[in-house]
GUMAR-540849 format. One record per residue (C-alpha): y, x, z; residue number from 1. Coordinates in Angstrom, 1 decimal, padded with zeros to 4 digits. Layout:
N
{rec {Y, X, Z}, NUM}
...
END
This chain:
337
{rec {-016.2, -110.3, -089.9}, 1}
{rec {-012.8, -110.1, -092.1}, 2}
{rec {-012.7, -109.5, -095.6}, 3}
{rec {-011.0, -106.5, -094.8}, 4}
{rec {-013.3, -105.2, -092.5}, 5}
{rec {-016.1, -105.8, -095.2}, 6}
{rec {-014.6, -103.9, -097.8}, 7}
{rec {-013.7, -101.0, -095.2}, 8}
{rec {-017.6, -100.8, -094.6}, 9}
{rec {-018.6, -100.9, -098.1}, 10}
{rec {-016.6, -097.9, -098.9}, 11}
{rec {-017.6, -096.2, -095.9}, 12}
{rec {-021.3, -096.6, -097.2}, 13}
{rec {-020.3, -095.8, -100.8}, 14}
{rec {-018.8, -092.5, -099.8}, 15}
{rec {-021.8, -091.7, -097.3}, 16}
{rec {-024.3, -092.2, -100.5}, 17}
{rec {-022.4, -090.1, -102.6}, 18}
{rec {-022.4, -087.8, -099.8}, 19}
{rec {-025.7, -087.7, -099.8}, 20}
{rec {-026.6, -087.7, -103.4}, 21}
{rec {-024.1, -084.6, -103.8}, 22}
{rec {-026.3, -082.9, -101.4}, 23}
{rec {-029.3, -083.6, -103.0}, 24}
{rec {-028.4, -082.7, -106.6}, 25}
{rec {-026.9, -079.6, -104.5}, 26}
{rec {-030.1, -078.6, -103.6}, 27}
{rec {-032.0, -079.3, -106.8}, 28}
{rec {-030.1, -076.5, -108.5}, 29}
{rec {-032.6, -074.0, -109.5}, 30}
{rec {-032.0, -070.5, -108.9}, 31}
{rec {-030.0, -068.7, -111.9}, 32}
{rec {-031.3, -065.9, -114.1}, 33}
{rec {-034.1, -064.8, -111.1}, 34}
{rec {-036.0, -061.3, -112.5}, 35}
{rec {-039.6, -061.0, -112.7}, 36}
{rec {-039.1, -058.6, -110.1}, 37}
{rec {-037.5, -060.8, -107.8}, 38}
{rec {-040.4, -063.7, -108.3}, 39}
{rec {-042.7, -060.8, -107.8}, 40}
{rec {-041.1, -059.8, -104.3}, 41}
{rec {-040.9, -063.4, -103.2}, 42}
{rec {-044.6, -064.3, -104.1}, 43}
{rec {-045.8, -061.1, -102.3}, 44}
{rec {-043.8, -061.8, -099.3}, 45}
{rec {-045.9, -065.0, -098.5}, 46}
{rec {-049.3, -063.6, -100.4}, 47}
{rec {-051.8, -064.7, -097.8}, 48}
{rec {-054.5, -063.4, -099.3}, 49}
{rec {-057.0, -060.1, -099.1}, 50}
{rec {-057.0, -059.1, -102.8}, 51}
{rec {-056.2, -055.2, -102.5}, 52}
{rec {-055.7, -054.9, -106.0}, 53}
{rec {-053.2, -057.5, -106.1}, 54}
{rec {-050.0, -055.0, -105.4}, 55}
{rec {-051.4, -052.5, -108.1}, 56}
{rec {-051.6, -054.8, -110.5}, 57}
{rec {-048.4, -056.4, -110.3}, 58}
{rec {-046.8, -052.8, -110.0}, 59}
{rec {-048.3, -052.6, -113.8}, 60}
{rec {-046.4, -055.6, -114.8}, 61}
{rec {-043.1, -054.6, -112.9}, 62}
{rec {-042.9, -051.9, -114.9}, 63}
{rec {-043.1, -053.7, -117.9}, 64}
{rec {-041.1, -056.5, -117.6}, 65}
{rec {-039.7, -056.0, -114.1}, 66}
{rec {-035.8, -056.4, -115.2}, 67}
{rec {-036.9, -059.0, -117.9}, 68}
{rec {-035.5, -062.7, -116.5}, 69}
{rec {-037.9, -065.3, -116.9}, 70}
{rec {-036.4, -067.1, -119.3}, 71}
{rec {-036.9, -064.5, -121.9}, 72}
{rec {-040.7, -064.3, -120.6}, 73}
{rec {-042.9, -066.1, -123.3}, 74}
{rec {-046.6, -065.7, -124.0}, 75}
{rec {-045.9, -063.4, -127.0}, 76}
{rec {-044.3, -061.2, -125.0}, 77}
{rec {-047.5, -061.2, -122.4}, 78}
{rec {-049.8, -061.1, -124.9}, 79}
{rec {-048.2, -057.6, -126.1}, 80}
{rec {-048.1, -056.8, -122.4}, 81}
{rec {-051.9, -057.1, -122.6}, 82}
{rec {-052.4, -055.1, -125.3}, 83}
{rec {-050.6, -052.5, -123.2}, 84}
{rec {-052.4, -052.3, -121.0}, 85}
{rec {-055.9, -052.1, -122.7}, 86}
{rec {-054.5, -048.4, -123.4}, 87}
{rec {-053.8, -047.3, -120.0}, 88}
{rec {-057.0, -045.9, -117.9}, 89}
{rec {-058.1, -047.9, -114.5}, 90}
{rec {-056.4, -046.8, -111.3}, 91}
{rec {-058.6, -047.1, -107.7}, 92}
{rec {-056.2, -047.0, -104.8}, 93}
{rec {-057.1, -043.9, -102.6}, 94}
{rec {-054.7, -044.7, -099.9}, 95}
{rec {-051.2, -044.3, -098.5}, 96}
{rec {-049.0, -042.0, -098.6}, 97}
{rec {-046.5, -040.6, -095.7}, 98}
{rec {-044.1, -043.3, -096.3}, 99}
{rec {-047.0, -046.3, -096.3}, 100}
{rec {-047.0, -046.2, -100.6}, 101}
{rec {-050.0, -046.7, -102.0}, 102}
{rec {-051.4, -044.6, -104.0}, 103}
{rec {-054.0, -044.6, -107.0}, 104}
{rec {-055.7, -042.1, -109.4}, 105}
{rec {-057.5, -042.8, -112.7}, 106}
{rec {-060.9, -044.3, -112.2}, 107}
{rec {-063.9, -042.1, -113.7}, 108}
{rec {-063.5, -040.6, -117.0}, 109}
{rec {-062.7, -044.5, -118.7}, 110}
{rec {-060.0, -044.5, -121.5}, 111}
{rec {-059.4, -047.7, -121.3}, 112}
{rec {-059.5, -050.3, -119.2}, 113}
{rec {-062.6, -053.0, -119.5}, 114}
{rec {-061.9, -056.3, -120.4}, 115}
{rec {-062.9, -057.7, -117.0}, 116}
{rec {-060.3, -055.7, -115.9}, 117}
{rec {-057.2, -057.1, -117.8}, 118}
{rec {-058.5, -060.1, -117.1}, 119}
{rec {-057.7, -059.7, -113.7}, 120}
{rec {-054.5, -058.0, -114.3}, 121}
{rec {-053.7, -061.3, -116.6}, 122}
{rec {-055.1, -063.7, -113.5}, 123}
{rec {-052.3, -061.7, -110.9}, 124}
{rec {-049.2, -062.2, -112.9}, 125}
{rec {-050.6, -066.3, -114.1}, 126}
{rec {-050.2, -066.9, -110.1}, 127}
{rec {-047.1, -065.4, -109.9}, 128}
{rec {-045.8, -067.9, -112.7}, 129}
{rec {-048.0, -070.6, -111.3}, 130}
{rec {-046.0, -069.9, -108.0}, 131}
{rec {-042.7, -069.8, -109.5}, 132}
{rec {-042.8, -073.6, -111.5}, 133}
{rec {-044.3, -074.8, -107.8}, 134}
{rec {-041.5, -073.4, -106.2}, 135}
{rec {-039.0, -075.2, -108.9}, 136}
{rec {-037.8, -071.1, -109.4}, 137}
{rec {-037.9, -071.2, -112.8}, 138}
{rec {-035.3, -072.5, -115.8}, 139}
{rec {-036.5, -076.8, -116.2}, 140}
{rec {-039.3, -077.0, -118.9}, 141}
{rec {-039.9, -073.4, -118.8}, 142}
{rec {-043.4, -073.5, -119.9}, 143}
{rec {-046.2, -071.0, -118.4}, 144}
{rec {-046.0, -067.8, -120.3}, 145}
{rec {-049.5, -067.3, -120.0}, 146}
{rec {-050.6, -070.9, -121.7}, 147}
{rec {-052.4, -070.7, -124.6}, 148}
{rec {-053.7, -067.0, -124.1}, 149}
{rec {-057.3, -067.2, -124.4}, 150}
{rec {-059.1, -064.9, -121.5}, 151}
{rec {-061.0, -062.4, -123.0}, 152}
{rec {-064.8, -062.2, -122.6}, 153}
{rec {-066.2, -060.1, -120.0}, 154}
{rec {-068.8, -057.9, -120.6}, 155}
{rec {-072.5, -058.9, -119.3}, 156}
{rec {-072.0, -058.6, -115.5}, 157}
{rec {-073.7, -055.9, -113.4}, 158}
{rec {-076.4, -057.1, -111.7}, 159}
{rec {-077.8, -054.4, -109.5}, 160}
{rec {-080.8, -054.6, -106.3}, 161}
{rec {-082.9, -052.9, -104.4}, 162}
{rec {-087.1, -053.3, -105.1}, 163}
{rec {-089.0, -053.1, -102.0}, 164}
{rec {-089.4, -049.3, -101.6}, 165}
{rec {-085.9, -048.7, -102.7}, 166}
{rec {-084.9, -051.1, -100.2}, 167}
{rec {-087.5, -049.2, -097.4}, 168}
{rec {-085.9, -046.0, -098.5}, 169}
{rec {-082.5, -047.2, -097.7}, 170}
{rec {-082.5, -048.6, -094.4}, 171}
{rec {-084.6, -045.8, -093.3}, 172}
{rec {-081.7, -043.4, -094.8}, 173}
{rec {-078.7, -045.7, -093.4}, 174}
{rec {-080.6, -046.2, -089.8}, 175}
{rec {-080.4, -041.8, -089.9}, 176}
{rec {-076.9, -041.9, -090.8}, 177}
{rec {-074.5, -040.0, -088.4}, 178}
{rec {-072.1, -043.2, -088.5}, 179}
{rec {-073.9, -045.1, -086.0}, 180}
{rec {-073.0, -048.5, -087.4}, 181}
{rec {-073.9, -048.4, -090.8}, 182}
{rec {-077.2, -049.6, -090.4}, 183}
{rec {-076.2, -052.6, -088.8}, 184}
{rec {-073.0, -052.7, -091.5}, 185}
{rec {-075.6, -052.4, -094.2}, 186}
{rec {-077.7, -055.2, -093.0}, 187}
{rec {-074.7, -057.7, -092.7}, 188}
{rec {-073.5, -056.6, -095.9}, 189}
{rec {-077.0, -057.6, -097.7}, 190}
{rec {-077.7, -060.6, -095.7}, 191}
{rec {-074.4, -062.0, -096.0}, 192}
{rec {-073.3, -061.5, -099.1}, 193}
{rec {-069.6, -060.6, -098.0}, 194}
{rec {-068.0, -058.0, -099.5}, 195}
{rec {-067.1, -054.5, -098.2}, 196}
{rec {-063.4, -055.4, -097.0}, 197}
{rec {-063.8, -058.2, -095.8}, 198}
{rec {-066.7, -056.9, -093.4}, 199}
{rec {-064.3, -053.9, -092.5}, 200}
{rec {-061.9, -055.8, -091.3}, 201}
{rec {-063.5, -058.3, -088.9}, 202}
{rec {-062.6, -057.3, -085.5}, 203}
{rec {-064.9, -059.0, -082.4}, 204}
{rec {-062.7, -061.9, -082.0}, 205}
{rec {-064.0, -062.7, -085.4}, 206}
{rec {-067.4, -062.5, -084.4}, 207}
{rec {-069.5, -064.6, -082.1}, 208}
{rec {-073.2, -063.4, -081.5}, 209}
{rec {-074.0, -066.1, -079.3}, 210}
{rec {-073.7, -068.8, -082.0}, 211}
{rec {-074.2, -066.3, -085.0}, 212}
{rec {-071.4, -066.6, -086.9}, 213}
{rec {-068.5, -064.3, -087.9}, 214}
{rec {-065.2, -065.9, -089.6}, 215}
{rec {-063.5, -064.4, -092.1}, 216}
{rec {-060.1, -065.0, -091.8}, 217}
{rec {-058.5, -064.6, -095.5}, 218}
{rec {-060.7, -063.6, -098.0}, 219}
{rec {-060.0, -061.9, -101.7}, 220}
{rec {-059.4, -065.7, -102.2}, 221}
{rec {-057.0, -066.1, -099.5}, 222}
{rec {-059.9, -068.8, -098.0}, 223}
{rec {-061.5, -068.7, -095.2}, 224}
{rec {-065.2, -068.8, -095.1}, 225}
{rec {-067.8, -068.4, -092.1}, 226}
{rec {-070.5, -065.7, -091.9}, 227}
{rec {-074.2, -067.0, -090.8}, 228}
{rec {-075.1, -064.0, -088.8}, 229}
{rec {-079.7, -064.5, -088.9}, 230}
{rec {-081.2, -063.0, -085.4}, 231}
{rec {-082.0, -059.1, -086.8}, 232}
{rec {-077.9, -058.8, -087.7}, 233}
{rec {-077.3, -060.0, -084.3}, 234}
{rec {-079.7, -057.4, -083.2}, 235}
{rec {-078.1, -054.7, -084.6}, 236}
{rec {-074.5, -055.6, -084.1}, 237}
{rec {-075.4, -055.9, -080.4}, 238}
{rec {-075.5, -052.7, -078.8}, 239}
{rec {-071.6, -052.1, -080.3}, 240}
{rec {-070.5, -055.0, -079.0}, 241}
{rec {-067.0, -054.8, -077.4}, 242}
{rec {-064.9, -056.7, -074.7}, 243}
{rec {-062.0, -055.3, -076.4}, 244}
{rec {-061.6, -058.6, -079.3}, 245}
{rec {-058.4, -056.4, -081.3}, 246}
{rec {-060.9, -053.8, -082.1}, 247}
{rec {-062.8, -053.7, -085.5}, 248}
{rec {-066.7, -054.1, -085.5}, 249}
{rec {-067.0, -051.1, -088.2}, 250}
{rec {-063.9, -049.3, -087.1}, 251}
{rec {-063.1, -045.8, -087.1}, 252}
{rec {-064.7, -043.2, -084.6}, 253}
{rec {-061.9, -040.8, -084.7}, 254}
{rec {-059.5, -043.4, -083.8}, 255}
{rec {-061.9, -045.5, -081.3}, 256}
{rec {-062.3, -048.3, -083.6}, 257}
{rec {-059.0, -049.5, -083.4}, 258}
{rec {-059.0, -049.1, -087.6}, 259}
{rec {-061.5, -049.8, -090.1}, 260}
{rec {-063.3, -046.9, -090.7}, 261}
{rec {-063.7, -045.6, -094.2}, 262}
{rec {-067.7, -045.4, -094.9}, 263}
{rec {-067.4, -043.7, -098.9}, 264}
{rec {-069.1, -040.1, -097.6}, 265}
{rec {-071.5, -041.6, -095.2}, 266}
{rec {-072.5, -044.4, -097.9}, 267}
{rec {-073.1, -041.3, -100.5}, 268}
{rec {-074.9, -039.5, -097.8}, 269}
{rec {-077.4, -042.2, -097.4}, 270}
{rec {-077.8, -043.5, -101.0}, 271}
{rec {-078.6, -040.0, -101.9}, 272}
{rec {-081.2, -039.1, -098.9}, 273}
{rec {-083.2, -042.4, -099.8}, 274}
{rec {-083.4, -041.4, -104.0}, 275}
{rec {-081.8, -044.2, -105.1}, 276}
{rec {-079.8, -044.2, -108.3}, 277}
{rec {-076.6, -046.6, -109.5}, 278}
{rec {-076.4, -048.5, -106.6}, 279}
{rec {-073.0, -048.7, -104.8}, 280}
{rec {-072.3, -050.6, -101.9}, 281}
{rec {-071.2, -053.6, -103.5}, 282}
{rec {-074.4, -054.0, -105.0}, 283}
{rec {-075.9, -055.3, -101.6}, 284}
{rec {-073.9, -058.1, -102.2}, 285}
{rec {-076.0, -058.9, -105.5}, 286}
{rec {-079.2, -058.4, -103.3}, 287}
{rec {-078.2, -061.2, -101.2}, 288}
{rec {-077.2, -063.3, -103.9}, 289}
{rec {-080.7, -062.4, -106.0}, 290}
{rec {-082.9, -062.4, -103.4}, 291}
{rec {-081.9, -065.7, -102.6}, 292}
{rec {-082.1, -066.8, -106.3}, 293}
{rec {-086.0, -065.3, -106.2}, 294}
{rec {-086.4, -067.4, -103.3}, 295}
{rec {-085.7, -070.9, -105.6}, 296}
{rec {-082.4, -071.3, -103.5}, 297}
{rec {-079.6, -073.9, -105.9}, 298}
{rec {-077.0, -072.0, -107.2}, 299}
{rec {-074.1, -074.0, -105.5}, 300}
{rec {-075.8, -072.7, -102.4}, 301}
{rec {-075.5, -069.2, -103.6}, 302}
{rec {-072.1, -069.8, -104.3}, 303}
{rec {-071.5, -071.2, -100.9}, 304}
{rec {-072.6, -068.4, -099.2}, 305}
{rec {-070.9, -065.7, -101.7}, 306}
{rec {-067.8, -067.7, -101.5}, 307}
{rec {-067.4, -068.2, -105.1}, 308}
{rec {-064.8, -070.8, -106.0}, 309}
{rec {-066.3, -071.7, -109.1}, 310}
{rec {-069.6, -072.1, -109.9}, 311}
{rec {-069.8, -069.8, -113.3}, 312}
{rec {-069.1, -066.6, -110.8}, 313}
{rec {-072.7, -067.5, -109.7}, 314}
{rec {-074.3, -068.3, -112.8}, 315}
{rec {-075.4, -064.8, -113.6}, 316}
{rec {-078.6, -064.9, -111.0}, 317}
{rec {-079.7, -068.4, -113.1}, 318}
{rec {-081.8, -066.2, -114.7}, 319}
{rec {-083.5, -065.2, -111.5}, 320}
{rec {-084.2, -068.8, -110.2}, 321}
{rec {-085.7, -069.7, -113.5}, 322}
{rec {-088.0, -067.1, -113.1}, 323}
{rec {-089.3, -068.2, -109.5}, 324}
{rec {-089.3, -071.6, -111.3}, 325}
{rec {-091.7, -070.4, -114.8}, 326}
{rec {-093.6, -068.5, -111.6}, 327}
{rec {-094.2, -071.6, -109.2}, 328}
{rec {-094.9, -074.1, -112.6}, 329}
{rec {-097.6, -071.3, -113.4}, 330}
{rec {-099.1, -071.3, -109.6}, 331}
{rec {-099.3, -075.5, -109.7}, 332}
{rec {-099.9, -076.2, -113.0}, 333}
{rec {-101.3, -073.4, -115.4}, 334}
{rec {-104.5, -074.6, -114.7}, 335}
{rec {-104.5, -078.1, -115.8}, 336}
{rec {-105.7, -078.3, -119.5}, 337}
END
């Protein structure tokens, strides 16, 4: 090789690793002046999970600081955002309208919305921001507005079941319902733990009575997580079994169960004929969840089965285990003096 011919293919390289590094720096070059509308749009449009609330919530922060870019979004300004919102009453989405907008009305007769509540609203826009540094969409050592803002405590949790009449009265009540499958809906709700969407919207390709299990493909938690379906739920599923897999196991009658039916006036209906008082359907989900806690059952295996991600969301039925616990000490060893 020539000296000439050495120094042509040096340069050659040179040039084809500048090439190259003006390409990368080319493509390092974050986005300039993005909205917190247009992160919003771009984290919904690969969302993967279930969370129905989700689109409400961050409709209450596109209002607020929608046209805001996110370089002038700091944690003061969320923390005032917060505030906000404390003084605007709940909204419970009631459907769509002719155009496929959702729409919402105010919630009971609360003023105000409970701290549980904004602490939701404060965990949808955190994973937007969370998002947008992942993404490298956001100015370089922008730091996450909401840092440093403490969550606010929740009230004592709701922890609602059934005794054993009230637990009679209601199957008896739901079996006599005129929507044949909420018996069999009400059963896999309690015994599962799952919550009422996700349970709507398995369709028989998610289910599989043979091997008694149903899979839930995205949860509120954009997770998936397997249903253990025990041998009287597979009983009661059975008879509505379809060959058609698209359709949804608790669909709609009107519409042949090719959408999930909506169960709110039959639920009423049967709540009301078995004399039961502040219990909603989300409560069977606490019956699965402390009945299982009764039974001396870990917590983490609670968890497991609610799909909790973390382990605090289950540490409300401790109580409940150490109560089987004081009872089963007292059985063995009250005696013993």
């Amino acid at each position: 090789m020539t000296l000439l011919t050495e120094t042509r293919e040096q340069a050659t390289l040179s040039a084809s690793s500048q090439n190259v590094a003006q390409r990368l720096r080319a493509l390092a070059i974050r986005p300039e002046a993005l909205t917190v509308h247009q992160v919003i749009d771009r984290y919904m449009a690969q969302y993967a999970g279930r969370d129905p609330t989700r689109t409400q919530r961050l409709s209450a922060w596109l209002d607020m600081i929608g046209e805001f870019t996110l370089e002038n979004v700091d944690s003061d300004l969320i923390q005032v955002c917060r505030n906000e919102l404390q003084t605007k009453p709940p909204l419970v989405f009631v459907g769509l309208d002719h155009l496929g907008n959702q729409i919402f009305k105010i919630k009971g007769h609360h003023k105000v919305k409970t701290t549980a509540t904004l602490n939701r609203y404060m965990q949808a826009i955190a994973a937007v921001f969370t998002w947008v540094i992942e993404q490298r969409l956001c100015p370089k050592a922008w730091v996450h507005p909401c840092r440093g803002i403490k969550r606010l405590p929740d009230a004592k949790e709701r922890v609602r079941f059934l005794d054993a009449s009230e637990r009679t009265r209601l199957f008896e009540a739901v079996r006599e319902s005129q929507y044949p499958r909420l018996y069999a809906l009400t059963l896999l709700a309690m015994k599962t733990g799952a919550r009422r969407g996700e349970l709507l919207a398995l369709t028989w390709r998610d289910v599989d009575l043979k091997n008694g299990i149903a899979t839930l493909g995205r949860t509120k938690n954009g997770d998936r997580r397997t249903l253990v379906l025990l041998p009287d739920v597979i009983e009661a599923m059975t008879p509505f079994k379809s060959t058609d897999l698209d359709r949804f196991v608790f669909g709609s009658v009107r519409s042949k169960y090719l959408v999930p039916t909506s169960i709110d006036s039959a639920w009423r209906d049967a709540v009301d004929r078995a004399k039961i008082k502040n219990f909603k359907f989300h409560d069977l989900r606490h019956c699965c969840a402390s009945y299982m806690a009764q039974a001396g059952i870990p917590l983490n295996v609670i968890a497991e089965v609610l799909g909790h991600r973390k382990l605090d969301m289950t540490k409300r039925y401790a109580h409940l285990t150490t109560q089987t616990k004081a009872s089963a000490m007292l059985s063995a060893l009250g005696a013993i003096q």
